[in-house]
C-alpha positions as CSV (number, residue, x, y, z in Angstrom):
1,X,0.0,0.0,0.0
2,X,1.3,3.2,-1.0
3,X,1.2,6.0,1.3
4,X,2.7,8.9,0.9
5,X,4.8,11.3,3.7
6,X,2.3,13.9,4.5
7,X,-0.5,10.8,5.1
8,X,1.6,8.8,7.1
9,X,2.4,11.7,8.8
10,X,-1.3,12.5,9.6
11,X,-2.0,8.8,10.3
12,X,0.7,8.8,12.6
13,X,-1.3,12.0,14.5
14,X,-4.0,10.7,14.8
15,X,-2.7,7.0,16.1
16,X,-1.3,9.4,18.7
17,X,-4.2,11.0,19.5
18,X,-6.2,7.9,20.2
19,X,-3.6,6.8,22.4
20,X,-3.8,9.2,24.8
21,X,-7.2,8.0,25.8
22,X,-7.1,5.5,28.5
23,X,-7.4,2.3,27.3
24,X,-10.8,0.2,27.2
25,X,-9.8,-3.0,28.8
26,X,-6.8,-1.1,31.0
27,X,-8.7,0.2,34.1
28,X,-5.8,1.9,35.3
29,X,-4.4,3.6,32.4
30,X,-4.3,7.4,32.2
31,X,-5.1,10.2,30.0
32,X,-3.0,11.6,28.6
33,X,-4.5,15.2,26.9
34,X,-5.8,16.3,30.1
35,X,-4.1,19.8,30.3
36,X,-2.5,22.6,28.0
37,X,1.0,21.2,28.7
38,X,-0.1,17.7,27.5
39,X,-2.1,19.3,24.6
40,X,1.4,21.6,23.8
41,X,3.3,18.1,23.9
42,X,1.3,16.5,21.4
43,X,1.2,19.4,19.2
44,X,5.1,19.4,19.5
45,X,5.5,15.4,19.4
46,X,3.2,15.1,16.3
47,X,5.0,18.3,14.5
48,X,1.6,20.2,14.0
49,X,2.3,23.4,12.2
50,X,0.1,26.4,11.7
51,X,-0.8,25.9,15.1
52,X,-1.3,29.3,17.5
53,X,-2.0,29.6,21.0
54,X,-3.4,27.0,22.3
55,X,-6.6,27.3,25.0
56,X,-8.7,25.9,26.9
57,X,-11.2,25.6,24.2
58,X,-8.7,23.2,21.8
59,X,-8.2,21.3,24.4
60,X,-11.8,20.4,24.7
61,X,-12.3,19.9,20.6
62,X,-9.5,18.1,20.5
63,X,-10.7,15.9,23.3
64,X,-13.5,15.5,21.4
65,X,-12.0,15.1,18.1
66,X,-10.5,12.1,20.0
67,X,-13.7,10.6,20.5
68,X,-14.9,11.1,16.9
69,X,-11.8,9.5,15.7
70,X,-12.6,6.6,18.2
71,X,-15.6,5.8,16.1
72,X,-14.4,5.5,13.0
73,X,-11.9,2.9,14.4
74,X,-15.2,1.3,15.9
75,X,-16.7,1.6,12.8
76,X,-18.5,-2.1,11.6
77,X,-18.6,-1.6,8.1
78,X,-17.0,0.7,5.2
79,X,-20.1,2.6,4.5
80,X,-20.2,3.5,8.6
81,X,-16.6,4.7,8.9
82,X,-17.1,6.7,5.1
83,X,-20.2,8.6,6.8
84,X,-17.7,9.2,10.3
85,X,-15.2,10.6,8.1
86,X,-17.5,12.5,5.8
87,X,-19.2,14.3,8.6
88,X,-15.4,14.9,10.5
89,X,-13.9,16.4,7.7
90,X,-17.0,18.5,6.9
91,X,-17.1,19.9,9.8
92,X,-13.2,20.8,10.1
93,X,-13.7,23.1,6.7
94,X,-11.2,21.6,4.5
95,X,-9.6,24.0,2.1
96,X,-6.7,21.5,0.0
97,X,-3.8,23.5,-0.2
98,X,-0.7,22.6,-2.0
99,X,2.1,23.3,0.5
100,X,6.1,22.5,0.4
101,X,7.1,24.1,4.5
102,X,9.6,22.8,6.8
103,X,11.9,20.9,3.9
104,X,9.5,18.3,2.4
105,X,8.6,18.2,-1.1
106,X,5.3,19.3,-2.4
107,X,1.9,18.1,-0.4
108,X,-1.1,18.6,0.2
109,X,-2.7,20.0,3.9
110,X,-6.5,20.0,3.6
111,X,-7.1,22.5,6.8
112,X,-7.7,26.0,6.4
113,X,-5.1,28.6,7.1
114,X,-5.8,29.4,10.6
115,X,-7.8,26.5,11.5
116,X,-7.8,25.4,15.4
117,X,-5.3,22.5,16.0
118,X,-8.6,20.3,16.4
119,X,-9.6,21.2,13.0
120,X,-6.2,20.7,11.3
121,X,-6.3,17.3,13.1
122,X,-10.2,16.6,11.8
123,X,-9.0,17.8,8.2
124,X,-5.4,15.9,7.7
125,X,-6.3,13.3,9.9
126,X,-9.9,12.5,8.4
127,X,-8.6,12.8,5.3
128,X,-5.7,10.7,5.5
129,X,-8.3,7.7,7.2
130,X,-10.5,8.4,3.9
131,X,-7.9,7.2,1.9
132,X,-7.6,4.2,4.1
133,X,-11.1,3.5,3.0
134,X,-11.0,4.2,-0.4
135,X,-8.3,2.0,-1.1
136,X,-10.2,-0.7,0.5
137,X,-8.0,-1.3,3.2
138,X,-9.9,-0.6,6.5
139,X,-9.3,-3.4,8.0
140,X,-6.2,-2.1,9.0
141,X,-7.1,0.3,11.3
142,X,-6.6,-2.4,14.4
143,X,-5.9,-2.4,18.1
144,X,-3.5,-4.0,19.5
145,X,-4.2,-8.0,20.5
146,X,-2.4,-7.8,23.9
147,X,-4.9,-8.3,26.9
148,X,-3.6,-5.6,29.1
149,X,-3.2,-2.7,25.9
150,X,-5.8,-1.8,23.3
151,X,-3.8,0.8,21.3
152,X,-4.5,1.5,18.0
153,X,-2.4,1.1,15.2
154,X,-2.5,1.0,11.2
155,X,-1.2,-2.2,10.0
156,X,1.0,-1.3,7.0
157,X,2.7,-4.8,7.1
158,X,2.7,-6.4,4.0
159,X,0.2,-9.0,4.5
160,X,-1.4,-7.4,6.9
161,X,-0.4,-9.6,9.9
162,X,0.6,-7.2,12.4
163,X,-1.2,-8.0,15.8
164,X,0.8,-5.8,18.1
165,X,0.8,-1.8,18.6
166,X,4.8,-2.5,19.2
167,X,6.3,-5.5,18.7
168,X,9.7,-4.8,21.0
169,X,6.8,-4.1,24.1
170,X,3.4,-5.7,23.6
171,X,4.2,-8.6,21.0
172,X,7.9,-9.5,23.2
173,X,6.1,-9.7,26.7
174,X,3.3,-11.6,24.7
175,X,5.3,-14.1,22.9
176,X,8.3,-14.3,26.8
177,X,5.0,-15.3,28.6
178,X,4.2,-17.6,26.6
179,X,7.5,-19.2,26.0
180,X,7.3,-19.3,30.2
181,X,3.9,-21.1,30.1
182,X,5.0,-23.7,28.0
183,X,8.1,-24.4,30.1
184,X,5.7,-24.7,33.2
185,X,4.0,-26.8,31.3
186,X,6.6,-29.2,30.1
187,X,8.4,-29.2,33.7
188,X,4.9,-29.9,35.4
């Protein structure tokens, strides 16, 4: 699958995004976009430009924007997700722009100039997720298998066999525990 920089940049964002939300089967674990300082972070972290001052009122809409994002991830079918994303990047007022900042070639930022860091994030991010869907490849918006995380994650593996949000982390401790089990096992 061929994605280019400024999508997997965009898709990247909002993976972030989503994982700053505690985790559904993780009782303990925090949010983390609970305050301007972790809202400035991500905006840092994720390289967001055209971004302003940031209030209390993009923290709120992009806690929201969060949630959105969550249900398109949720999404059941194709035709569910495609109205998600239609009605995201509506509302975010897309205006394509060809663009060639910062030392990357030419691409293209669908957010207006001045738009809110939530709608920059609704506009790149939806779009990038459209594309996703267009080329028929949904199913790769996952969550990671491990019991104890649920991040999310697009699988750009080949085949499309990537289980794990990180394989050094979730995948190692998955596959060490289970390497243990069977040595119980075969000792017991």
């Amino acid at each position: 699958m061929l994605i280019t920089h400024d999508t997997r940049c965009a898709l990247d964002a909002v993976i972030n995004l989503l994982n700053t939300a505690p985790e559904g089967e993780a009782p303990n674990a925090p949010d983390t976009l609970t305050d301007l300082a972790e809202l400035q972070e991500f905006v840092l972290r994720n390289d967001i430009s055209d971004v302003g001052v940031l209030g209390e009122d993009d923290l709120a809409a992009v806690r929201a924007l969060r949630a959105r994002l969550s249900q398109v991830f949720a999404a059941k079918e194709d035709r569910e997700a495609a109205e998600l994303l239609n009605a995201l990047v509506a509302s975010a007022g897309t205006t394509p722009q060809l663009t060639d900042h910062d030392g990357y070639d030419w691409h293209v930022h669908y957010f207006a100039p001045g738009a809110s860091v939530a709608d920059h994030l609704a506009a790149d991010g939806g779009m990038a997720l459209a594309f996703i869907v267009v080329a028929g490849e949904r199913e790769r918006l996952r969550h990671c298998e491990a019991p104890d995380c649920r991040h999310a994650f697009v699988d750009l593996s080949r085949n499309r066999s990537r289980r794990y949000c990180d394989s050094r982390t979730c995948g190692n401790r998955l596959h060490v525990a289970a390497y243990r089990a069977r040595q119980r096992d075969a000792a017991g």
